[in-house]
Residue frames as a rotation matrix with the C-alpha (Angstrom) as fourth column:
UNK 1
0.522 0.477 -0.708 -0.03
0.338 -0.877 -0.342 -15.57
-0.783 -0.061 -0.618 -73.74
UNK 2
-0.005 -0.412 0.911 0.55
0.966 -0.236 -0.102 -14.02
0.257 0.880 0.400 -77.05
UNK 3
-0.005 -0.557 -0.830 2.23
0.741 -0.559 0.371 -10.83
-0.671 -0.614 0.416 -77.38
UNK 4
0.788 0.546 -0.287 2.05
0.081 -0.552 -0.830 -7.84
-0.611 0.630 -0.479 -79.82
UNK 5
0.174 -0.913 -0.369 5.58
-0.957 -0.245 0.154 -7.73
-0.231 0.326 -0.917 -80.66
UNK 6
0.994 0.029 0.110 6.28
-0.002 0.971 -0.238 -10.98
-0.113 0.236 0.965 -82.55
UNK 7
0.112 -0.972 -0.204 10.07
-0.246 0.172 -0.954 -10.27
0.963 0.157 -0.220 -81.93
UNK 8
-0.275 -0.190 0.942 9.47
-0.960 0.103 -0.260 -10.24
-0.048 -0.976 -0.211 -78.27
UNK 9
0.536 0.405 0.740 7.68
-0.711 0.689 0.138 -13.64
-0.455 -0.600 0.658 -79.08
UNK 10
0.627 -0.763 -0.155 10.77
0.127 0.297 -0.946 -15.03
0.768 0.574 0.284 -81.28
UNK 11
-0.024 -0.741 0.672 12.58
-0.519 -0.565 -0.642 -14.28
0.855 -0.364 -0.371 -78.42
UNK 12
-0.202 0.167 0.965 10.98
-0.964 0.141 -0.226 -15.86
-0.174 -0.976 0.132 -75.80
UNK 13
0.852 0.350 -0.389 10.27
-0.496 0.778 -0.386 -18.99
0.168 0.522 0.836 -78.29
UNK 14
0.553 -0.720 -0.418 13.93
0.023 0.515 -0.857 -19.54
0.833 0.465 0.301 -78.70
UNK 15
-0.526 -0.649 0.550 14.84
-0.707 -0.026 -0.707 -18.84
0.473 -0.760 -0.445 -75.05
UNK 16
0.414 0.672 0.614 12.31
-0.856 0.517 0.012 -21.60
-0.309 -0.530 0.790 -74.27
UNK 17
0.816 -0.166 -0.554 14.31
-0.284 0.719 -0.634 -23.79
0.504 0.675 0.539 -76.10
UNK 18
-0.266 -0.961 -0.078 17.43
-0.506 0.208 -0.837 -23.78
0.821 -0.183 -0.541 -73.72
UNK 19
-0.290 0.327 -0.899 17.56
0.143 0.944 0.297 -26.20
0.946 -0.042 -0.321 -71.68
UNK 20
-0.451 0.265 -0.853 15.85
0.886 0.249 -0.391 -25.97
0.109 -0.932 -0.347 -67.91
UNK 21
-0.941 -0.157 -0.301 14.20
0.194 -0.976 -0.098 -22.93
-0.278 -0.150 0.949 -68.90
UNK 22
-0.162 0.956 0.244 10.27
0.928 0.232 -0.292 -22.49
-0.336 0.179 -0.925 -69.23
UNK 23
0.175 0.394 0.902 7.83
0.721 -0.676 0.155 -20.01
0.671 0.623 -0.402 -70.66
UNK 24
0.546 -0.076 0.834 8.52
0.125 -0.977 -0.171 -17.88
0.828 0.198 -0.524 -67.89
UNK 25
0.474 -0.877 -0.080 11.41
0.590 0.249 0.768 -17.83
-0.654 -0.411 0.635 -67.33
UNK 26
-0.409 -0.235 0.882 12.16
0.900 0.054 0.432 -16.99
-0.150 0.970 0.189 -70.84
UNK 27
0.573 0.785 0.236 9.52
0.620 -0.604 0.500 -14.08
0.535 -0.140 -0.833 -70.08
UNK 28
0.760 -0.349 -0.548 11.56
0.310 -0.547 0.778 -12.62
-0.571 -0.761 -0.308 -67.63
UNK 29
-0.072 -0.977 -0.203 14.61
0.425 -0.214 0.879 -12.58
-0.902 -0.023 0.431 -69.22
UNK 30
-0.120 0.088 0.989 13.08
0.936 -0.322 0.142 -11.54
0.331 0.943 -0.044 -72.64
UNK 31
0.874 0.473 0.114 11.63
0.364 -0.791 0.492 -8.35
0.323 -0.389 -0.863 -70.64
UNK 32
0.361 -0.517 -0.776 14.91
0.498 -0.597 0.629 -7.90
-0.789 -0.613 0.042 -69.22
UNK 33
-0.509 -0.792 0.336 17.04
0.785 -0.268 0.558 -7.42
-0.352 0.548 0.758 -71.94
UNK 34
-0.051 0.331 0.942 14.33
0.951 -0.272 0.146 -5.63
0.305 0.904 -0.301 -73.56
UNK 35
0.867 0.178 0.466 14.38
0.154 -0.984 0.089 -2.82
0.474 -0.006 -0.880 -71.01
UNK 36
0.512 -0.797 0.322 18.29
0.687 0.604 0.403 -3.24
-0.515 0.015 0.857 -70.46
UNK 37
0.425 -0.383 -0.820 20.88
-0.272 -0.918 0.287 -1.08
-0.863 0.101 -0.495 -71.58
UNK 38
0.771 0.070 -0.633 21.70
-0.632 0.212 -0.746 -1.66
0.082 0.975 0.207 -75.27
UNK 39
0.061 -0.998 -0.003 25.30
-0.968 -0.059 -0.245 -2.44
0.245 0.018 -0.969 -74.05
UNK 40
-0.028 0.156 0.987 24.12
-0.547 0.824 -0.146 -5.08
-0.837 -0.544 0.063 -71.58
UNK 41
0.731 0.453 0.510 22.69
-0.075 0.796 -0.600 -7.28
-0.678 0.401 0.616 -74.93
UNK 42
0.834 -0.246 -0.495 25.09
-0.531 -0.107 -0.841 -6.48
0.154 0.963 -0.219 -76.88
UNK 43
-0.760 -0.621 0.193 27.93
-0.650 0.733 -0.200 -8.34
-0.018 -0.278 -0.960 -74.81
UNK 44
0.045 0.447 0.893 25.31
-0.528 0.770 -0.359 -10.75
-0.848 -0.455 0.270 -74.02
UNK 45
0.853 0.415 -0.315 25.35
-0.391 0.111 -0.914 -11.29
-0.345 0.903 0.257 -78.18
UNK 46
0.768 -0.631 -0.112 28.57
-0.602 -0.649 -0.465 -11.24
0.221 0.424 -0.878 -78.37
UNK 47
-0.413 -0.289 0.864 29.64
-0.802 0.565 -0.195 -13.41
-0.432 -0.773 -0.465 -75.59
UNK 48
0.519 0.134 0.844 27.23
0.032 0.984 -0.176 -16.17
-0.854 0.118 0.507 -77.25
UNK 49
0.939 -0.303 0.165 29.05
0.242 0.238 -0.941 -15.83
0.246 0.923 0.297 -81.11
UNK 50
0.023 -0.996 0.092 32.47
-0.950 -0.050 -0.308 -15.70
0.311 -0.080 -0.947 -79.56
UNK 51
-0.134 -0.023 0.991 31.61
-0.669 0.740 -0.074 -18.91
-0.731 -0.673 -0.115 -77.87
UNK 52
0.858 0.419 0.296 30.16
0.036 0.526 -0.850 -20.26
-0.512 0.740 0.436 -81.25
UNK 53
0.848 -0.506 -0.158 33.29
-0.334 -0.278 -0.901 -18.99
0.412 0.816 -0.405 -83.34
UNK 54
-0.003 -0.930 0.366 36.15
-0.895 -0.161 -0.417 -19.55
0.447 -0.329 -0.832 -80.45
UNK 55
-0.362 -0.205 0.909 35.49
-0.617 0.784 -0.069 -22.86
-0.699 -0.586 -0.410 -78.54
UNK 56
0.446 0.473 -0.760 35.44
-0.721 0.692 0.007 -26.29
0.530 0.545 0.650 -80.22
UNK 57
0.940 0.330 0.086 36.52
-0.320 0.769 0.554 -29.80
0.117 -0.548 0.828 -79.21
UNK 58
0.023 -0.905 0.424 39.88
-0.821 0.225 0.524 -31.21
-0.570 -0.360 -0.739 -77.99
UNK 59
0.541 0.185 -0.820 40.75
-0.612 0.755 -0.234 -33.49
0.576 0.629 0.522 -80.64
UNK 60
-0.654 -0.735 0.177 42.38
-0.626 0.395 -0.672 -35.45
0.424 -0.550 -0.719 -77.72
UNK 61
-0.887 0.459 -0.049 39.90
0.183 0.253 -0.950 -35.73
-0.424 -0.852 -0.308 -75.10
UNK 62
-0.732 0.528 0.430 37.04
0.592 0.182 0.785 -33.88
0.336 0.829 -0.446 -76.42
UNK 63
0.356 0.588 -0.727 36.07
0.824 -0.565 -0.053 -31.44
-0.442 -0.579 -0.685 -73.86
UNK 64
0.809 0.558 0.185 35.37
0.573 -0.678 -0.460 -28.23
-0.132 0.478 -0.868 -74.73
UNK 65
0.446 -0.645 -0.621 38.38
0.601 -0.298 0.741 -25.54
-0.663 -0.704 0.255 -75.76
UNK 66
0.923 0.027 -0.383 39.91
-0.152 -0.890 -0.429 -22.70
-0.353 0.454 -0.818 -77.26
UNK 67
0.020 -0.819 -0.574 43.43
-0.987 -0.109 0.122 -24.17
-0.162 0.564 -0.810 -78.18
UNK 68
0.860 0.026 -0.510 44.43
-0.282 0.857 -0.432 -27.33
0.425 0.515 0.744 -79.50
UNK 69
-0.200 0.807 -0.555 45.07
0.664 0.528 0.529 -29.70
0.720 -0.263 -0.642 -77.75
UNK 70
0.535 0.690 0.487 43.26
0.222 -0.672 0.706 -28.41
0.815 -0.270 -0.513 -74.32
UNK 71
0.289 -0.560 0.777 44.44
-0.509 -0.777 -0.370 -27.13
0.811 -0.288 -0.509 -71.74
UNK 72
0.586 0.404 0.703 44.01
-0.758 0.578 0.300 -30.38
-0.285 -0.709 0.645 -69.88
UNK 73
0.957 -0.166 0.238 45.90
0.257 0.866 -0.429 -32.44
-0.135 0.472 0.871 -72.21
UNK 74
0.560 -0.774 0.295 48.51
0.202 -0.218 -0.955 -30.28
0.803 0.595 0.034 -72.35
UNK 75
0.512 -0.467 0.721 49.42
-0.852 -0.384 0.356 -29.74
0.111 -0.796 -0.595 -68.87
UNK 76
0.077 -0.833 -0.548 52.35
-0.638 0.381 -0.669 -31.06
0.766 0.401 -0.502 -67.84
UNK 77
-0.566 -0.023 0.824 51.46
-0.825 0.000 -0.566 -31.71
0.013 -1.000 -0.019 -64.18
UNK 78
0.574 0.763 -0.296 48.32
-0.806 0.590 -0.042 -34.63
0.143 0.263 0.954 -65.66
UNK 79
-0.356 -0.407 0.841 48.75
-0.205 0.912 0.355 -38.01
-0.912 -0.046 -0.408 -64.96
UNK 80
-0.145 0.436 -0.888 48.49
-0.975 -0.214 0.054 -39.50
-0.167 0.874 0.456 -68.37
UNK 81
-0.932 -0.333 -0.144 48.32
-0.324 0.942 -0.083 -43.00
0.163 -0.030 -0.986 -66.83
UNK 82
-0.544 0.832 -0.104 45.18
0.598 0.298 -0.744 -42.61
-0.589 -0.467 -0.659 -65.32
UNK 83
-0.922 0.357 -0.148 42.11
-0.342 -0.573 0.745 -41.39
0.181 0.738 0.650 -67.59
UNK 84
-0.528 0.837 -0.141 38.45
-0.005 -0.169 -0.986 -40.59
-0.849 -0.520 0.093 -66.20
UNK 85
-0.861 0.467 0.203 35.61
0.291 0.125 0.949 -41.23
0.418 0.875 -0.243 -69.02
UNK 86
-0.607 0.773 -0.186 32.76
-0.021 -0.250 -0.968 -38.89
-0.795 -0.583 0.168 -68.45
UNK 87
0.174 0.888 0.426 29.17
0.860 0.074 -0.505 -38.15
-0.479 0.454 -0.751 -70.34
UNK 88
0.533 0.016 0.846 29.74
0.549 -0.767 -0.332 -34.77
0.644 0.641 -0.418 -71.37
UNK 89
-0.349 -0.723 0.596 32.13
0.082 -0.657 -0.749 -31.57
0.933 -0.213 0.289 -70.79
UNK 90
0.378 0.312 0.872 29.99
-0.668 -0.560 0.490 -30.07
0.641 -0.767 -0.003 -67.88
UNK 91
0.951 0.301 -0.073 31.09
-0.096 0.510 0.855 -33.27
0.294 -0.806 0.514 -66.24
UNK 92
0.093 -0.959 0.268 34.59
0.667 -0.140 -0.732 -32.38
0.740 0.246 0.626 -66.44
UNK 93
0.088 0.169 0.982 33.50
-0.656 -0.732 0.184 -28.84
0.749 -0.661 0.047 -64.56
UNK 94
0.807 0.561 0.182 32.36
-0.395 0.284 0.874 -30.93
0.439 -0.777 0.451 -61.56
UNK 95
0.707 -0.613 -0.353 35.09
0.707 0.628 0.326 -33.38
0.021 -0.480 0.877 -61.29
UNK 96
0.023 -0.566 0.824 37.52
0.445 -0.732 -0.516 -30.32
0.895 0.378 0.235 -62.07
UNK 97
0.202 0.156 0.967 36.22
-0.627 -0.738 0.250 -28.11
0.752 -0.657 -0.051 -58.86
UNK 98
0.975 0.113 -0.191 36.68
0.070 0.660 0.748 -31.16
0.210 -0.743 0.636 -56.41
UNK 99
0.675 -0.718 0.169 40.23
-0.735 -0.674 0.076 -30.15
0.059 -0.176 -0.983 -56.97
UNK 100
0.177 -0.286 0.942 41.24
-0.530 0.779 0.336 -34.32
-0.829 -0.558 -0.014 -56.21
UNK 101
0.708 0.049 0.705 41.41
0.389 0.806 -0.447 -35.90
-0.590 0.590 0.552 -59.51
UNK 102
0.188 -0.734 -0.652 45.13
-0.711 -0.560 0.426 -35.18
-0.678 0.383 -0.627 -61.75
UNK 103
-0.422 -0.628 0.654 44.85
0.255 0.610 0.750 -37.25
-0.870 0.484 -0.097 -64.00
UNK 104
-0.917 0.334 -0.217 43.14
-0.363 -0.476 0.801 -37.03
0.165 0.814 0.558 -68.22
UNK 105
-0.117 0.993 -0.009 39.57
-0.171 -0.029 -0.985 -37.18
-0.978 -0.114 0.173 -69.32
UNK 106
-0.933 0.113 0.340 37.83
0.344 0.555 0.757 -38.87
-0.103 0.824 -0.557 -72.07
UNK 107
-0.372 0.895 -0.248 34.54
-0.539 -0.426 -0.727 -36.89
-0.755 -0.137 0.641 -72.83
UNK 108
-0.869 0.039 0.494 32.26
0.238 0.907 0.347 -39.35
-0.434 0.418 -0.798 -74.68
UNK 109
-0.855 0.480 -0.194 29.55
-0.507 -0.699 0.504 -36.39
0.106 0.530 0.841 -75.81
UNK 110
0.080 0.868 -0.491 26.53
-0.671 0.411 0.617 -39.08
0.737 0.280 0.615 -74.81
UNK 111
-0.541 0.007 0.841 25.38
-0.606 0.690 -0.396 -41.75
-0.583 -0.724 -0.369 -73.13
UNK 112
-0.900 0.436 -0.018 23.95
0.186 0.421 0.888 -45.03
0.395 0.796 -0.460 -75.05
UNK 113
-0.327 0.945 -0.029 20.20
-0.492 -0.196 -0.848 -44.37
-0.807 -0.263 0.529 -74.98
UNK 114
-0.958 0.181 0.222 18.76
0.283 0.480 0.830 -47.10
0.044 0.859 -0.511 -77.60
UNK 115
0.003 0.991 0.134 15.47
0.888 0.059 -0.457 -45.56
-0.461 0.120 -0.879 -77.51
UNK 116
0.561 0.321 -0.763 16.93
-0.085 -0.895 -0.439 -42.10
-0.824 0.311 -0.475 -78.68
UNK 117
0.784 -0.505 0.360 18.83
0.590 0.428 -0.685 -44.28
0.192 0.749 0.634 -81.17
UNK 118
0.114 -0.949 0.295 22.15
-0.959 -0.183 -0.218 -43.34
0.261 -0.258 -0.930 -79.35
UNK 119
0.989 0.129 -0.078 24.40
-0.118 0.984 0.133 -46.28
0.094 -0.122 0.988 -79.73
UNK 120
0.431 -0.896 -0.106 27.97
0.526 0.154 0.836 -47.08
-0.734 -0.416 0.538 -79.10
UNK 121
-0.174 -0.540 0.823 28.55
0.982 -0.161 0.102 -45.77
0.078 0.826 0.558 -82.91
UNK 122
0.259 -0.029 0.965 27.24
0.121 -0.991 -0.062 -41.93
0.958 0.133 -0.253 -82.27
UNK 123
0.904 -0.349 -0.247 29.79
0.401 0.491 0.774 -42.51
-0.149 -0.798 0.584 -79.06
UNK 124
0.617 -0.756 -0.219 33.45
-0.610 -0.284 -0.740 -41.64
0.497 0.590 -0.636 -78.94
UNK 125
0.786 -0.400 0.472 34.19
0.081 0.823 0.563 -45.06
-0.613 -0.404 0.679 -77.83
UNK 126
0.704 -0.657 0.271 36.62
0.486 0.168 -0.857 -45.62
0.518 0.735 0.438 -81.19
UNK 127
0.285 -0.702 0.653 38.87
-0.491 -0.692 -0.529 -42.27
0.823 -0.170 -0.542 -79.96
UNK 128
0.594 -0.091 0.799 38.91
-0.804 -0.046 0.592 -44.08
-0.018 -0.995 -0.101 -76.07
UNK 129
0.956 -0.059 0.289 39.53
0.026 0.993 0.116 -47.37
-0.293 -0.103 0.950 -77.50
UNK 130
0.636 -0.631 0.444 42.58
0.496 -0.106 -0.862 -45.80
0.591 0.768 0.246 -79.48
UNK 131
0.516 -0.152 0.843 43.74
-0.775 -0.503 0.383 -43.88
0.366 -0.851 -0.377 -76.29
UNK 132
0.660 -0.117 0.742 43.72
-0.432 0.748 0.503 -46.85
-0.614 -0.653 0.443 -74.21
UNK 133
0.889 -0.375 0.261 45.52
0.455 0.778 -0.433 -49.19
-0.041 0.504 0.862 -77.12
UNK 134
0.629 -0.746 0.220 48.08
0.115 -0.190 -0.975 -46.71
0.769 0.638 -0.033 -77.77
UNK 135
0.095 -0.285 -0.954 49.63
0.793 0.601 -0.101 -47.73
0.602 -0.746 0.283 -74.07
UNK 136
-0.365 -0.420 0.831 50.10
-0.261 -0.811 -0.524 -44.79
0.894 -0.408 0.186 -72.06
UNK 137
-0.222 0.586 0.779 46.92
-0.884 -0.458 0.092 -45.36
0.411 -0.669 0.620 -69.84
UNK 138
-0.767 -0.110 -0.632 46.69
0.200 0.895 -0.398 -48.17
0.610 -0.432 -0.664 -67.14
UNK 139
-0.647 0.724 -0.239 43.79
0.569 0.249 -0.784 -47.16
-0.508 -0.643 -0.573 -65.45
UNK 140
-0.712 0.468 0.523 40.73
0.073 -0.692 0.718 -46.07
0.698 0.550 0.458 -66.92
């Protein structure tokens, strides 16, 4: 369904674009904001270009973070012997809430997928392999 307002449908284009989210979905939430207190969107704006401007990658690990290194790598309490190698940050979240794992994390931003021409090179195998070589870690 096309709308009169071609911002409302620029809106609902690009909110179709995140990920588990359909046309309406995207519908709803375009309608909300639109009848929403200004304030409401404006944190909502705000909140996404602080995320864009404030969080980038642990040049350690590579999960997601606001200082350098993260806040994971830098605790003091981490085993740095042992070192967990996930697909991506969110999987960090998960193993994180289980509350059971103290040791580091290797975030590898992918998984090989030779049909989406993801291969070991758009990987951060190199950074793990350098991890691992430089002797700390005995269990990966």
């Amino acid at each position: 369904m096309q709308y009169s307002s071609a911002l409302l449908e620029t809106l609902i284009a690009e909110l179709t674009r995140l990920p588990g989210l359909g046309r309406k979905s995207a519908q709803r939430i375009a309608f909300h904001l639109l009848r929403s207190p200004e304030e409401e969107s404006t944190r909502l704006s705000k909140a996404i270009l602080d995320l864009k401007e404030g969080v980038e990658d642990c040049k350690i690990c590579g999960n997601v973070t606001e200082t350098q290194p993260g806040a994971l790598c830098a605790a003091p309490r981490r085993d740095a012997a042992i070192l967990c190698v996930v697909e991506q940050a969110m999987d960090v979240l998960a193993i994180e809430r289980s509350g059971e794992f103290r040791g580091l994390y290797h975030v590898l931003k992918g998984a090989l997928s030779p049909v989406d021409g993801i291969g070991p090179d758009q990987l951060h195998l190199t950074e793990l392999l350098e991890r691992i070589r430089a002797g700390r870690v005995q269990e990966v």
